[in-house]
TISEVO-256797 format. One record per atom (N, C-alpha, C): x, y, z. Coordinates in steps of 0.001 Angstrom, whole numbers, padded with zeros to 6 digits, always signed. Atoms other than C-alpha are relative to their C-alpha. Layout:
BEGIN
XYZ;...
END
This chain:
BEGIN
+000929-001099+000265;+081594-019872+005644;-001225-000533-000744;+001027+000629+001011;+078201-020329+004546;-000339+001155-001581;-000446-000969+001400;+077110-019017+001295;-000537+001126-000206;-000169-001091+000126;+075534-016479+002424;+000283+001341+000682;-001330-000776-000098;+078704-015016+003908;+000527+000894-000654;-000771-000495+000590;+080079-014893+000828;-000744+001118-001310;+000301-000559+001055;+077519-013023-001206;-000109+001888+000877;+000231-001700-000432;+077548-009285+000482;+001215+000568-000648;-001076-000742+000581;+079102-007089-001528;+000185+001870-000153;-000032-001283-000297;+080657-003730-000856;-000251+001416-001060;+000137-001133+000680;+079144-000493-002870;+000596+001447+000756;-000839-001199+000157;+080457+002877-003129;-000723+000599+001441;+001027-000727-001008;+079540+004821-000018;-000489-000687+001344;+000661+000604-001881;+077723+003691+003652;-000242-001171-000388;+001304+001068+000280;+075947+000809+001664;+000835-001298-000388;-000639+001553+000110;+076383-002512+001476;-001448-000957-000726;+001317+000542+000437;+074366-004616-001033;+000007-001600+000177;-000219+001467+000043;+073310-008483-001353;-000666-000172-001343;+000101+000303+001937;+072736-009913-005116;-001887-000939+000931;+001364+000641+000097;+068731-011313-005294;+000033-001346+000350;-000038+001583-000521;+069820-015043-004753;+000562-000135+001171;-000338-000077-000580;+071176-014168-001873;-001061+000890+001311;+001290-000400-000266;+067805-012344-000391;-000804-001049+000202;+000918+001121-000631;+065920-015391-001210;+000352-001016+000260;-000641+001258-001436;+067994-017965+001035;-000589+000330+000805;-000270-000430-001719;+067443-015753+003971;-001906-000657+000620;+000749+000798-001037;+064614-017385+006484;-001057+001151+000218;+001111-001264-000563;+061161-015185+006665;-000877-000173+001025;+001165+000662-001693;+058560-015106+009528;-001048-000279-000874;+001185+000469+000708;+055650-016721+008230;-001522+000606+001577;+000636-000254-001042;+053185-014328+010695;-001309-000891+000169;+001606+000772+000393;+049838-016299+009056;+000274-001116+001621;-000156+001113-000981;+051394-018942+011585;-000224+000474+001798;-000250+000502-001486;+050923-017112+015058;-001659+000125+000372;+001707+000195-000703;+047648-017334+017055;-000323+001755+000146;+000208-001321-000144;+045697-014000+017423;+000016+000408+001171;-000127-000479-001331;+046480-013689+021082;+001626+000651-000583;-001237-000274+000058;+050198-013880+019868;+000530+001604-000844;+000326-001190+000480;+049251-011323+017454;-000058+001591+000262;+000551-001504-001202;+047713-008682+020136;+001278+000410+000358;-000615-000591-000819;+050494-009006+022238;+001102+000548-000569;-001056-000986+000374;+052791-008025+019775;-000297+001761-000665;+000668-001038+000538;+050547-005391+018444;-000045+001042+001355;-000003-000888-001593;+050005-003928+021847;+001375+000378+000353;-001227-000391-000409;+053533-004104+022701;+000612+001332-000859;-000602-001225+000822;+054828-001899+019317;-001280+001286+000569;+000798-001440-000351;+051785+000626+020025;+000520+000480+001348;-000147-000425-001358;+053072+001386+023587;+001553+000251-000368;-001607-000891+000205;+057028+001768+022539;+000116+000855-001318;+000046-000829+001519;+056042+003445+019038;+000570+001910+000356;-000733-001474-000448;+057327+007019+020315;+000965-000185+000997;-001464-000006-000927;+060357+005635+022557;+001304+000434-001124;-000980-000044+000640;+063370+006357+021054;+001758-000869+000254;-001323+000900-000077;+066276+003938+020080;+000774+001033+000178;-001161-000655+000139;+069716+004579+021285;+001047-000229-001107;-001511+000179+001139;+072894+005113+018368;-000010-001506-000286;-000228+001255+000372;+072996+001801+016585;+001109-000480+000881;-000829+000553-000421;+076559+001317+017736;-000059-000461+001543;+000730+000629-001332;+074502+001026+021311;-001058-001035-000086;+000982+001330+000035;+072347-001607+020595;+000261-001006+000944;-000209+000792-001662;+073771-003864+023125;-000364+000134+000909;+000358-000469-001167;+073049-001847+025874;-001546+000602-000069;+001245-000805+000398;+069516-000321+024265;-001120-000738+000971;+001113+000995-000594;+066685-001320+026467;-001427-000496-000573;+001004-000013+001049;+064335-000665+024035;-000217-001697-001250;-000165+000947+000883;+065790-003078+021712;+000184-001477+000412;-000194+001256-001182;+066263-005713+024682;-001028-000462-000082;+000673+000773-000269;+062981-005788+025303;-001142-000349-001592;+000360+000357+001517;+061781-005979+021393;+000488-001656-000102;-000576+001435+000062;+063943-009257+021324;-000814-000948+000680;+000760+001678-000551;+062765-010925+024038;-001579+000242-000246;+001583+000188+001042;+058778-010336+022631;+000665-001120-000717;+000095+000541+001138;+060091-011647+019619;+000569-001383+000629;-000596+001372-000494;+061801-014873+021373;-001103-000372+000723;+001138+000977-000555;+059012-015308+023445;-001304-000630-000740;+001095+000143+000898;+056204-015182+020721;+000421-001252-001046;-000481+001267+000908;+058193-017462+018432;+001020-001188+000777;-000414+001396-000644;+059344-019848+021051;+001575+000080-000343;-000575-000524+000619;+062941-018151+019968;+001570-000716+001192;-000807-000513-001413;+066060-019295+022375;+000828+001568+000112;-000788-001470-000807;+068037-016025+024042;+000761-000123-001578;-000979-000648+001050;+069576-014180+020711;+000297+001044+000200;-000688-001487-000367;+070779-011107+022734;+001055-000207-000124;-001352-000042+000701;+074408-012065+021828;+000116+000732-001184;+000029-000125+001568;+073642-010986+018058;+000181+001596+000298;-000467-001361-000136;+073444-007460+019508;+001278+000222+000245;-001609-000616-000228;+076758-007251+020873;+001098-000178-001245;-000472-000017+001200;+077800-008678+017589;-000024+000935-000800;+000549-001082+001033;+075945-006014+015423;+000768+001222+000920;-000828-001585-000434;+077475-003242+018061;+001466+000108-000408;-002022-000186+000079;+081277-004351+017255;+000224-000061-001706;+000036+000307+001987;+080348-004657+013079;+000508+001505-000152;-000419-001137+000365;+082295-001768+011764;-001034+000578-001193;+000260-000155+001174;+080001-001558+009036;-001263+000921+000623;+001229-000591-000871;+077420+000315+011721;+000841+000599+000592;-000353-000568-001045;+079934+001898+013889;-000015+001432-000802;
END
């Protein structure tokens, strides 16, 4: 397990927290870094699905919405295929 596996810890209720040193491990997008074409096309893309509506979290796998959000984001950051992670996040009890 890595370590930060082991820092999520369960609060009272729906929520689930992570302690502050465990926040700043996690990996951020550094946007300053993409070109302003790369920019547009993601800008263009959210303005055109900004009134679609996601399906039930526990559908995220199957969401098309959220399919094609991914692959933007894989194609803009040169990203390989991380549509597995959905079917992961659909079987997390902690969302169902």
């Amino acid at each position: 397990m890595t370590a930060l596996e082991h820092k999520a810890e369960e609060t009272e209720g729906a929520w689930l927290g992570f302690n502050k040193g465990t926040l700043e491990q996690l990996p951020v997008i550094n946007i300053d870094k993409l070109t302003p074409a790369e920019l547009k096309t993601m800008s263009d893309y959210f303005d055109e699905i900004s009134r679609d509506e996601f399906n039930a979290f526990p559908a995220i796998e199957t969401d098309s919405i959220r399919k094609e959000i991914d692959a933007l984001i894989a194609k803009v950051f040169r990203l390989k295929d991380f549509s597995i992670l959905r079917g992961f996040l659909a079987q997390e009890p902690w969302f169902a």
